[in-house]
Structures are given as C-alpha cells and as structure tokens.
C-alpha positions in Angstrom: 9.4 18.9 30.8 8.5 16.6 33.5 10.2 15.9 36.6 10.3 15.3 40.6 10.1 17.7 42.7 10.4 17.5 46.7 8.9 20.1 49.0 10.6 21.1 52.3 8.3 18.8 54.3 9.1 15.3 52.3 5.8 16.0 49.6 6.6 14.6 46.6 5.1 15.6 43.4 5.2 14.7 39.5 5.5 18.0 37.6 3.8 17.2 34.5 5.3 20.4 32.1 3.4 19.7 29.6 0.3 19.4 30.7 1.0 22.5 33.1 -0.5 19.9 35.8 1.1 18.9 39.1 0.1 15.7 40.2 0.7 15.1 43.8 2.0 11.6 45.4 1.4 12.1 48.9 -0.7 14.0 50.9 0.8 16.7 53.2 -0.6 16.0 57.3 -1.8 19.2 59.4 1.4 19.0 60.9 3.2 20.3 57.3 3.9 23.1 55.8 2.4 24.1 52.9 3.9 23.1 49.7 5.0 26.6 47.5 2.8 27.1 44.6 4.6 26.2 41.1 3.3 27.8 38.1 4.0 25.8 34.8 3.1 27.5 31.5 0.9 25.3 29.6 2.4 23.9 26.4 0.3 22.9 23.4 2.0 19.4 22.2 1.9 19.2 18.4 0.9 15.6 17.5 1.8 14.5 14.0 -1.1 13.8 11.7 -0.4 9.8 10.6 -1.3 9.7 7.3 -1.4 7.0 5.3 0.0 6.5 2.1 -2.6 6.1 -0.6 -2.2 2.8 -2.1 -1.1 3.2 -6.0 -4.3 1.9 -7.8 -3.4 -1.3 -9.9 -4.8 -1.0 -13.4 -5.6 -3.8 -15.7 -3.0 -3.7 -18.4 -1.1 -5.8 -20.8 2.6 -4.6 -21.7 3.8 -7.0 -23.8 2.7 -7.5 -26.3 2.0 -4.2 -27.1 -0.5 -3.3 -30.0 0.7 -3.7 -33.5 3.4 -6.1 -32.4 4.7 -8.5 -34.8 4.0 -11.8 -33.8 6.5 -14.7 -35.0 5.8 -18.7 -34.0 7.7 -19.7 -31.3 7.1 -18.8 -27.4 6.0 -15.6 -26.0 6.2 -14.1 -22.6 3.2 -12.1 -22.1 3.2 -9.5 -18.7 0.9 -6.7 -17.8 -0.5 -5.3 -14.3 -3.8 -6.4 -12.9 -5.9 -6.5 -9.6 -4.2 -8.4 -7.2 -5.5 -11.9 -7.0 -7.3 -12.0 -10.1 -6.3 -13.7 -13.3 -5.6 -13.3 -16.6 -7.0 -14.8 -19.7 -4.9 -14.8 -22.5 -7.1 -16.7 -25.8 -6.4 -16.3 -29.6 -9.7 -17.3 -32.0 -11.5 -18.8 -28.9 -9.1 -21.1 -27.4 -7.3 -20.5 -23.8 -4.1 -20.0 -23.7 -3.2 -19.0 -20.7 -4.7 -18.6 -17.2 -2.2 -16.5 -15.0 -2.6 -15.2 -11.6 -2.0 -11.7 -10.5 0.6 -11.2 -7.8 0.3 -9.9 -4.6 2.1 -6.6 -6.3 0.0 -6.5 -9.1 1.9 -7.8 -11.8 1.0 -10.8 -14.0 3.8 -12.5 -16.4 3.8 -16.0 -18.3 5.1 -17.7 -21.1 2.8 -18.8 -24.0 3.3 -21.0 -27.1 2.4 -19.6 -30.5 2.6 -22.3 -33.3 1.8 -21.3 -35.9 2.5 -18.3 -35.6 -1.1 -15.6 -35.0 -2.5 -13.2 -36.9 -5.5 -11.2 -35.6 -6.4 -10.2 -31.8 -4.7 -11.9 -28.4 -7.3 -11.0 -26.1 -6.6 -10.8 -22.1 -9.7 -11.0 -19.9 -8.5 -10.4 -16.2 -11.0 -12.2 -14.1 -13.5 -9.4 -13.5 -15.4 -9.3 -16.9 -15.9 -6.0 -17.2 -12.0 -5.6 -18.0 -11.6 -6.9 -21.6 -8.8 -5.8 -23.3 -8.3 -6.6 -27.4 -4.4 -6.0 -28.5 -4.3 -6.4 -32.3 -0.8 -8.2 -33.6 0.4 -8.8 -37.3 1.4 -12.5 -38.6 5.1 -12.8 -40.1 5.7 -10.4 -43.0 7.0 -12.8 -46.4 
C-alpha cells in the first residue's frame, strides 16, 4: 500500500508499502521535531511472466484434392496451407496451372480448370523448392 503521511511538524512523506521504503518530500529544519520512525514489512511483488504464445507452425499442405480423388472435367477448387507469403504451384504433365499466393493466415485456395478431365499426378510446389508435394488422382471411371 502506498500513501501520504504527515508528521507533527508539517514533513511530508510518500510511504512506498511495497517497497518497505519511505521516501521523504521535505527536509525537517533544526527547529523540528523528529519525525516517528515507521516500520513497513517488505512485500515481495509477484510480477507475471509475459509469455508469448507460440505461433502455430504453418505446414505445407494440400487438402483438396486429397490423394486418390476422382477427378471429373470441369473446374476444381484446390486449397491447402502453406508458408505465409509464398506460392503455390499447381501443374499437371508440365504445364502451370495455377500460381496462388499464401495468405497472411496461411491458407492458400483457388479455382482451376480441368478439361479434359486428368489422370495421373497434380503436383503443388509451394515456392520454397524443397516442398514438393505429388497427390495421385484417378480419370472418370466408364
């Protein structure tokens, strides 16, 4: 607790609880009386730890289409998870279809046409090259 306190002859003081510390405003003159002693307990103050939340790590991912998906012409929305402010690749036999950026939150989502309609491996490169992902679909059943 901290507070004012007044002696007798006009002294002010701070009383710092806390601290257990009296911090004095004005100096007492030879002509006053002493000021009475005060004796504050000292008092450990707990200080929270801050801690800060771990950030959730972002993996490269692709959730649709998931592998062994059948795969129909027409348009596909492909989505996934990825480092934020990368991009994504999406190509089929070679040829880009896709370049999408990550999000600030991680995610990564786009539409893509597929005429005709594939048969073998998307594959989804996110712009680091070391993350390579093949996802394996099947062409229409007859």
């Amino acid at each position: 607790m901290a507070g004012f306190w007044q002696a007798a002859d006009g002294v002010k003081a701070i009383v710092l609880a806390a601290l257990g510390t009296t911090v004095w405003l004005a100096k007492p003159t030879e002509h006053s009386a002493p000021a009475p002693a005060i004796s504050l307990p000292e008092t450990a103050i707990a200080v929270p730890e801050v801690k800060e939340e771990p950030k959730p790590l972002i993996v490269f991912k692709v959730l649709n289409p998931m592998p062994g998906d059948s795969m129909v012409a027409g348009t596909l929305t492909v989505r996934g998870t990825g480092l934020p402010g990368a991009s994504v690749e999406v190509t089929y036999q070679g040829k880009t279809l896709a370049l999408i950026p990550v999000s600030p939150t991680g995610e990564w989502a786009q539409a893509i046409d597929l005429e005709p309609a594939p048969k073998g491996d998307l594959v989804f490169r996110e712009s680091r090259p070391t993350d390579v992902l093949n996802v394996p679909i099947q062409g229409p059943s007859h």
